[in-house]
C-alpha positions in Angstrom: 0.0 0.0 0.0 1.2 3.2 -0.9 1.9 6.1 1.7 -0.4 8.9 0.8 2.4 11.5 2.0 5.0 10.0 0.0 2.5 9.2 -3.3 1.1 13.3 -2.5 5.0 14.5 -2.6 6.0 13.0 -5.3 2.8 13.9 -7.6 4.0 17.5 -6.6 7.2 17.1 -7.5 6.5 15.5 -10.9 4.0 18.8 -11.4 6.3 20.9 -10.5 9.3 19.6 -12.8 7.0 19.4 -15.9 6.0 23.2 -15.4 9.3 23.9 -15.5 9.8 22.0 -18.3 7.4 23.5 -19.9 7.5 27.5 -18.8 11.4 27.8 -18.7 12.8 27.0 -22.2 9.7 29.5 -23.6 10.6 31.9 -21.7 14.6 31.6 -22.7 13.4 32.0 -26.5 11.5 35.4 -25.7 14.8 36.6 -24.0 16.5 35.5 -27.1 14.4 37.6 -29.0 14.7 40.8 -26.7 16.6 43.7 -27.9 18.9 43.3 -24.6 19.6 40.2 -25.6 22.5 41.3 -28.3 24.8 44.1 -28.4 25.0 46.2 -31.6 27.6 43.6 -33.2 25.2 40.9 -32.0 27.6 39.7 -29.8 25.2 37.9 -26.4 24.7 40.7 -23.8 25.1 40.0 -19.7 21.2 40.3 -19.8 21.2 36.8 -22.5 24.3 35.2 -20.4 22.6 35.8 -16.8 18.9 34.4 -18.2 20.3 31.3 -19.7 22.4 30.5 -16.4 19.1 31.0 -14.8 17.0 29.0 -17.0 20.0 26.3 -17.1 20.0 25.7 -13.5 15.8 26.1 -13.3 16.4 22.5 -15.7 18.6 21.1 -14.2 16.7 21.5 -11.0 13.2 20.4 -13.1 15.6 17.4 -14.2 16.2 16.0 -10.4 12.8 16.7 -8.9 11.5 14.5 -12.0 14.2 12.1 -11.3 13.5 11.9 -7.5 9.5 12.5 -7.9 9.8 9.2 -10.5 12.2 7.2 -7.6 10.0 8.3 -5.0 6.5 7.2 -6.7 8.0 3.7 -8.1 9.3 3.2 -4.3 6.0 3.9 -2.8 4.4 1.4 -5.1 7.2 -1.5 -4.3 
């Protein structure tokens, strides 16, 4: 029998990783397309590095709750 805490905390961290998955990488293209984004030789501006750091580690983050949401939710079941 699965422990409704556990089963409950993993469902949120599964929802929480897939809308990240989902809302991060769309906002990183709209960055890419700011003005800020470039400088007039279209070299990437501090405003494009510091955004795709932010978003980088947001996945990365997204990446281990889905990883630890899926570990958690199979253990439950076992």
């Amino acid at each position: 029998m699965t422990d409704p805490v556990g089963a409950v905390g993993a469902i949120l961290l599964l929802v929480g990783a897939g809308f990240s998955l989902l809302v991060w990488p769309a906002f990183l293209r709209r960055v890419a397309d700011d003005e800020r984004a470039r400088d007039a030789h279209g070299r990437p501006t501090r405003f494009l590095t510091v955004h795709v750091t932010l978003v980088s580690v947001a996945l990365i983050i997204a990446v281990a709750q889905l990883v630890v949401g899926v570990w958690w939710l199979i253990d439950g079941l076992l």
